[in-house]
N, C-alpha and C positions, 0 to 999 in steps of 0.2 A: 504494500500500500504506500502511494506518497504522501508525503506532507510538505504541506508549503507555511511559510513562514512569513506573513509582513507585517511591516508596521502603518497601525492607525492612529488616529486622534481620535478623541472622544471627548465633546463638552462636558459629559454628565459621567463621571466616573464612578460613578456606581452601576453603571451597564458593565463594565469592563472588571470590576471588583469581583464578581459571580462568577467569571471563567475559572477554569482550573485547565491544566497544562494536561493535554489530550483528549479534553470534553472537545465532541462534536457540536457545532454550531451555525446556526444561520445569522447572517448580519445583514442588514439594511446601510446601504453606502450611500453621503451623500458628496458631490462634488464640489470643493469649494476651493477655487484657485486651481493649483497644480495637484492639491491632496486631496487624499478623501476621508472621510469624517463617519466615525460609527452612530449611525441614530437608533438605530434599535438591534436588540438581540434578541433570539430566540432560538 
């Protein structure tokens, strides 16, 4: 199986606090500038 690795931003860091390292997970991306920005997990 692969794994990819990137890095995101996230305004609201409590989206991001709930992950644990090899939870599978859905993210909502949004575009802003050149990055993109986590708005929602699931």
């Amino acid at each position: 199986m692969l794994t990819f690795h990137f890095g995101f931003c996230s305004p609201d860091k409590m989206l991001l606090d709930k992950l644990t390292v090899g939870k599978k997970v859905n993210v909502e991306l949004k575009k802003k500038g050149s990055d993109y920005v986590v708005t929602a997990v699931k």
